[in-house]
Backbone as numpy.savetxt, mean C-alpha at the origin, in Angstrom:
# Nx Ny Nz CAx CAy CAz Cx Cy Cz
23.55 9.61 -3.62 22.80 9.49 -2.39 23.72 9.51 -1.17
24.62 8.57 -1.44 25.86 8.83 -0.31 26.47 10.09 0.62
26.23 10.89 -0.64 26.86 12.31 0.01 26.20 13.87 -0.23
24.48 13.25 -0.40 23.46 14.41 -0.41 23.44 15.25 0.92
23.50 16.28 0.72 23.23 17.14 1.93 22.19 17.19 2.84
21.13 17.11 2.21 19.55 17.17 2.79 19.65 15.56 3.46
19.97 14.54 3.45 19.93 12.89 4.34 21.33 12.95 5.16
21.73 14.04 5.12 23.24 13.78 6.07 22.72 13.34 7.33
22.14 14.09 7.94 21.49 13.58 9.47 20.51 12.36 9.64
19.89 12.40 8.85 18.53 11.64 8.91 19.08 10.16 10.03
18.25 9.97 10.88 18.38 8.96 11.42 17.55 8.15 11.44
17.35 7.67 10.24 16.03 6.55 9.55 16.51 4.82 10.02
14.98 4.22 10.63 16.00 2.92 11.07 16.46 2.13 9.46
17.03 0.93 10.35 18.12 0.01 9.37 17.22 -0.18 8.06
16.27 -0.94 8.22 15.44 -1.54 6.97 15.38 -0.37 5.91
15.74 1.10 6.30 15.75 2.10 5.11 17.17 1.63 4.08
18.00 1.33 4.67 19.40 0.50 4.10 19.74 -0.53 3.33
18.41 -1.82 4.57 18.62 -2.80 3.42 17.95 -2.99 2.65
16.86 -1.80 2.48 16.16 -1.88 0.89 16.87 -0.35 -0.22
17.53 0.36 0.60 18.41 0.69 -0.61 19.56 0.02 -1.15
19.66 -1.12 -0.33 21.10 -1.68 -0.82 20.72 -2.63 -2.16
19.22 -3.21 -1.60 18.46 -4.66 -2.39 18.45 -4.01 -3.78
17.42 -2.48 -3.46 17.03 -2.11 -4.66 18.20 -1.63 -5.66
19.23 -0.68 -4.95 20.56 -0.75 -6.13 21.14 -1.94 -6.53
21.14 -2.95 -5.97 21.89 -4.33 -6.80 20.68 -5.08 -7.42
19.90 -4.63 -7.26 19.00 -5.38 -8.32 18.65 -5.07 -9.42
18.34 -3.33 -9.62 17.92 -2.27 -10.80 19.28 -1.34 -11.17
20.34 -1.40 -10.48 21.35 -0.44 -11.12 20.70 0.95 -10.53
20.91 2.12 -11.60 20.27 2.91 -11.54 18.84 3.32 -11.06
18.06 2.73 -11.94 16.67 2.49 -11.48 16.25 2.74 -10.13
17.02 1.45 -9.40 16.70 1.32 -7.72 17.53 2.88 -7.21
18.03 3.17 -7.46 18.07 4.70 -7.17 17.16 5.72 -7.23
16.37 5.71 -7.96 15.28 5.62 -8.28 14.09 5.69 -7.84
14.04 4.05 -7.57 12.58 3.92 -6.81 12.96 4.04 -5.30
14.53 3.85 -4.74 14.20 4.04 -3.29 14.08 6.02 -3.20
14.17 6.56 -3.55 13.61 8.19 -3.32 12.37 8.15 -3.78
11.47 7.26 -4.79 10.16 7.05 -4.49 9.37 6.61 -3.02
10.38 5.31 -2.67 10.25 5.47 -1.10 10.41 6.24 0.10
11.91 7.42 -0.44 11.77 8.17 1.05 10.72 9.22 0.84
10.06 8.89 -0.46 8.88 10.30 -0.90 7.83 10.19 -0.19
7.76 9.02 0.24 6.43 8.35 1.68 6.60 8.56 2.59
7.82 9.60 3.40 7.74 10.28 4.35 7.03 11.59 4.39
6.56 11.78 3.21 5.73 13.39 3.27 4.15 13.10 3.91
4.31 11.62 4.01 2.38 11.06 4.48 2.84 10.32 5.63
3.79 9.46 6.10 4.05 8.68 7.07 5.29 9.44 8.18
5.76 8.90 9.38 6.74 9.60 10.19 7.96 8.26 9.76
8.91 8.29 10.18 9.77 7.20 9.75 9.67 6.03 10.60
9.04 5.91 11.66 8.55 4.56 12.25 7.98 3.94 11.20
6.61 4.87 11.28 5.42 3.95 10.32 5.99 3.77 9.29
6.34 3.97 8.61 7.34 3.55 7.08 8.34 2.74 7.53
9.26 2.45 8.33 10.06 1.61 8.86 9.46 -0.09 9.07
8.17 0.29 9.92 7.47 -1.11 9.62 6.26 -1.29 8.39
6.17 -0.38 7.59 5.85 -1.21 6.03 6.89 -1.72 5.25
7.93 -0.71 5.49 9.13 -1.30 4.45 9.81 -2.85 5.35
9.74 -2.69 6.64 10.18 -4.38 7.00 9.39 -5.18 6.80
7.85 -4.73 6.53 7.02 -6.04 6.12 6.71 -6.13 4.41
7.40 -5.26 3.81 7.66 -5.66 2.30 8.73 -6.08 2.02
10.02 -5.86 2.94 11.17 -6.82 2.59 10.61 -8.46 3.45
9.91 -8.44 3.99 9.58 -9.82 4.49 8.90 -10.61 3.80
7.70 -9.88 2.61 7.63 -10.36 2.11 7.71 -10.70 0.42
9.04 -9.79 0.93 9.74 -9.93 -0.79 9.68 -8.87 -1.86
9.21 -7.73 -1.69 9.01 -6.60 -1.95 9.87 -5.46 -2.26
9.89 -4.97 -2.42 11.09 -3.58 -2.48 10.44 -2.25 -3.18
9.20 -2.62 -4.09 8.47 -1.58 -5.10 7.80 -0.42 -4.11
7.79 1.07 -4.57 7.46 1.76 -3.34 6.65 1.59 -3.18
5.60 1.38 -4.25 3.82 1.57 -4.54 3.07 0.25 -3.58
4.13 -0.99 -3.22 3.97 -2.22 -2.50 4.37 -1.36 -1.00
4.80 -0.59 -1.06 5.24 0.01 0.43 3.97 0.66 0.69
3.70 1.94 -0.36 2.61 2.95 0.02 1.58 1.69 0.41
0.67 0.78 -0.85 -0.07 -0.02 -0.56 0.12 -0.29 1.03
0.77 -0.88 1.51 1.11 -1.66 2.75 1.13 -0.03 4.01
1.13 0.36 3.47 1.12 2.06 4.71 -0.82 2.32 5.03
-0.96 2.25 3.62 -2.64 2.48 3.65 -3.46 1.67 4.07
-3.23 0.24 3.90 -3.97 -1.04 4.70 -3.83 -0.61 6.05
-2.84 -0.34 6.64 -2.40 -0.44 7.96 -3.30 1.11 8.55
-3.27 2.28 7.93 -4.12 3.11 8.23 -5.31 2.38 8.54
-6.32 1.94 7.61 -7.77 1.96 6.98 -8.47 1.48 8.54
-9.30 1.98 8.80 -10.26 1.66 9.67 -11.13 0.72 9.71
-11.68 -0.48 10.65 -12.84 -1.45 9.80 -13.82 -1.15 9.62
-15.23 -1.33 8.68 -15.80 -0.52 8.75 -17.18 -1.26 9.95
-17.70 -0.57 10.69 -18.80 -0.65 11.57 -19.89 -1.76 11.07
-20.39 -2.77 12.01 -21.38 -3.48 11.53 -22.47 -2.70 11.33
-23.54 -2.86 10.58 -24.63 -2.10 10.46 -26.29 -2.61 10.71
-26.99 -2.04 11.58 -27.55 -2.57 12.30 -28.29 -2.22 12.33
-29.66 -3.29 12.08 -31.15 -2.57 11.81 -31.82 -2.81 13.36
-31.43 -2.08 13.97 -31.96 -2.09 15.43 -32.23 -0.05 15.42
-33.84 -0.05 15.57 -33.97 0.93 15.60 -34.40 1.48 14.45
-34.32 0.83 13.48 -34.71 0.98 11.68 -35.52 -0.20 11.56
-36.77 -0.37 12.06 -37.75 -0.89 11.86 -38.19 -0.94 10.29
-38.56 0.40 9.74 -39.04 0.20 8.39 -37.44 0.00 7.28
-35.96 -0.22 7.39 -35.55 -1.27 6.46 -35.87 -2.37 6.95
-36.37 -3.05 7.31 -36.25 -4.32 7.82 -37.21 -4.81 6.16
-37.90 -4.04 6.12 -39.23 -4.85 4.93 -38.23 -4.00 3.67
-37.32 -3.89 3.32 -36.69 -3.52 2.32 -36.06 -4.99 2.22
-36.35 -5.44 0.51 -36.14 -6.48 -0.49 -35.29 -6.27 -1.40
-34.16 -6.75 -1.36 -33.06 -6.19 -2.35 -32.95 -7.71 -3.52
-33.61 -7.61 -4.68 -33.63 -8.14 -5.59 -32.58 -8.69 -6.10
-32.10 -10.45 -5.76 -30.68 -10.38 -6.63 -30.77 -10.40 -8.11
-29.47 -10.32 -8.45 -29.00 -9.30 -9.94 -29.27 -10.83 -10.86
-29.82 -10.03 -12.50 -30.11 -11.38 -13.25 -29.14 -11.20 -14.18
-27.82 -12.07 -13.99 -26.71 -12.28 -14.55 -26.44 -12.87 -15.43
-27.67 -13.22 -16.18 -27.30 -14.08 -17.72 -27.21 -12.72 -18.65
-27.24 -11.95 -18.02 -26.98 -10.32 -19.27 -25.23 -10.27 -19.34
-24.60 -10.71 -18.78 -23.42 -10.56 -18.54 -22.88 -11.63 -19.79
-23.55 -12.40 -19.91 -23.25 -13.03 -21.56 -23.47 -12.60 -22.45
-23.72 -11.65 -22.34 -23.85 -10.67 -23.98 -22.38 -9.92 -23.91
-21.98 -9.76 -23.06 -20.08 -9.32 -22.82 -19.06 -10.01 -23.45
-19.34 -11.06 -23.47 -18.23 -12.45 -23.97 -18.36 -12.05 -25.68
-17.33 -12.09 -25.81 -17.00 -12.26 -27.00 -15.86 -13.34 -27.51
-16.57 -13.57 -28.72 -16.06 -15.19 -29.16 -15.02 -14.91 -30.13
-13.71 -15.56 -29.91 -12.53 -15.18 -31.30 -12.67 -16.06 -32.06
């Protein structure tokens, strides 16, 4: 990784460092590994936005890429809209039956 051609320039901030440093002294090889699983989350993110998932997975203890991607996609997701029966007069008389959950004991199984 040190002396790949294609990252010679890259001017990725610090936290790209100190989770390749975490992840090689922790996995050996491996973390070699999974951090090019991480710079593989630049093909969906710019290196800011990945800069602050990966500082808020080393914050909170993290280093796995899939804990990075996870943490990229929360931060996308949109909330979703309250929904509002203003103007929808006829759901209003819609009755949504709750669920009869003693069927769910036929699932259990006894060792």
């Amino acid at each position: 990784m040190d002396f790949a051609k294609p990252l010679e320039d890259w001017d990725l901030p610090e936290c790209f460092g100190v989770l390749r440093r975490r992840l090689e002294a922790e996995r050996a090889g491996e973390g070699t590994r999974e951090f090019i699983k991480g710079l593989r989350l630049l093909e969906h993110a710019n290196p800011g936005e990945l800069g602050k998932a990966i500082d808020y997975a080393l914050d909170i203890g993290t280093t796995e890429a899939d804990a990075i991607r996870l943490i990229l996609e929360h931060r996308r997701e949109q909330p979703v809209k309250l929904f509002r029966l203003d103007g929808r007069p006829h759901l209003a008389t819609v009755i949504v039956e709750p669920p009869h959950l003693m069927g769910y004991r036929s699932l259990l199984v006894e060792v």
